[in-house]
Phi, psi and omega in degrees: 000141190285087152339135193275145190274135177256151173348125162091175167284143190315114167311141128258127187294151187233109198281340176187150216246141174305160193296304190340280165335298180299338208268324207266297191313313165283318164325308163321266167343322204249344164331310206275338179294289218299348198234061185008056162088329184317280187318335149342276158318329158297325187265340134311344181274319174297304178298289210320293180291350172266358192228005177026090188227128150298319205269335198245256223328292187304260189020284192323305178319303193301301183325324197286328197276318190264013158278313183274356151283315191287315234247001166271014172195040141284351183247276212254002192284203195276127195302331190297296192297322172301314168316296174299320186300309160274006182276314202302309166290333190247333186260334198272318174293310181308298177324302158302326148338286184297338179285347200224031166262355156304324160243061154255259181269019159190081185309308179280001170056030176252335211295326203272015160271031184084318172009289209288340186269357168278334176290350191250338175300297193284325150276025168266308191314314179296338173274346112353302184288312197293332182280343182283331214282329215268334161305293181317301192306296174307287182253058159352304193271337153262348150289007161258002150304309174266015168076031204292133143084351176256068175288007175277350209260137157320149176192160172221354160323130167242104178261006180061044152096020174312144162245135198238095168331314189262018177205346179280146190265219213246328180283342180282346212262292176270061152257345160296101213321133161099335168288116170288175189273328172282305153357291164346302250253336190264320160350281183325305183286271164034269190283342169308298197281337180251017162082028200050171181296156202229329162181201212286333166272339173269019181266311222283325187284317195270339174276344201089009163298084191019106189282344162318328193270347197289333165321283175324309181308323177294337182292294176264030165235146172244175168191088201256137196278000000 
């Protein structure tokens, strides 16, 4: 017999939440231990509203109430009861923290997996390029000093992954998205005879290139004069 598929897309799992996250997740948890249960309430109450959780509203609710008990019979009520309320708020509270605090602070069970920092990875890159390209544009010549767009050359520039069409050799060439080794290699001739490129569409016309690649090509080529 077949085991059942189940219903929606699969949760991917996260074995573990970046430190930052975790550093924070636990802290949180350990609010109701660290502020002997004073803290409690708050600190359920503090997810509930950042996370519109039900499940943490009611928590809060209970917590606020058995707070608001401790604090009518800390003066004259019974020390036993007084007693229970904070083992109930600080250690029962704490407990209940650590169970849900992964979903508290990864509801989807994604934060460990990296996503945001390759999208901010990738859009750094893109912003590199565009200052390599606004350089090049301006001062030629010192961009071919810093070597803009030649990652086979020493270089200590950071152009965020530029390839410099009228000057890079065939291997480099095909660092472009979409560029082939054969591609590379009619660039090179091309650019031999006509004395190179002027942007990304007239590469795409005069080598004969897929005009599908001239986005991408426009993306990562420079093309310095």
């Amino acid at each position: 017999m077949n085991a059942p598929v189940p219903n929606g897309p699969p949760r991917v799992p996260s074995d573990s939440m970046p430190p930052g996250r975790a550093a924070l997740s636990v802290t949180w948890a350990a609010l109701p231990v660290l502020t002997l249960g004073y803290g409690t309430a708050f600190t359920f109450a503090a997810a509930a509203l950042w996370r519109r959780s039900v499940h943490l509203l009611l928590a809060s609710l209970a917590y606020i109430g058995l707070f608001v008990m401790l604090l009518r019979v800390q003066g004259d009520g019974p020390e036993r009861l007084a007693g229970v309320l904070i083992f109930a708020l600080a250690v029962v509270g704490s407990a209940h923290a650590f169970l849900i605090r992964s979903r508290v602070f990864d509801p989807d069970g994604l934060s460990g997996i990296g996503n945001e920092q390759v999208v901010e990875r990738v859009r750094r890159q893109r912003l590199l390029r565009e200052k390599a390209r606004e350089l090049a544009a301006r001062d030629p010549g010192l961009a071919r000093e810093l070597r803009i767009g030649r990652p086979d050359l020493p270089r200590e520039y950071q152009d965020g992954g530029l390839v410099d069409v009228n000057h890079a050799p065939a291997g480099v060439l095909t660092q472009l998205p979409g560029v082939t080794g054969e591609m590379a290699a009619q660039i090179v001739k091309v650019r031999a005879e006509t004395g190179g490129f002027l942007s990304a569409e007239e590469l795409s016309a005069v080598a004969g290139l897929p005009p599908d690649l001239t986005p991408g090509i426009a993306d990562h080529a420079v093309f310095i004069r």
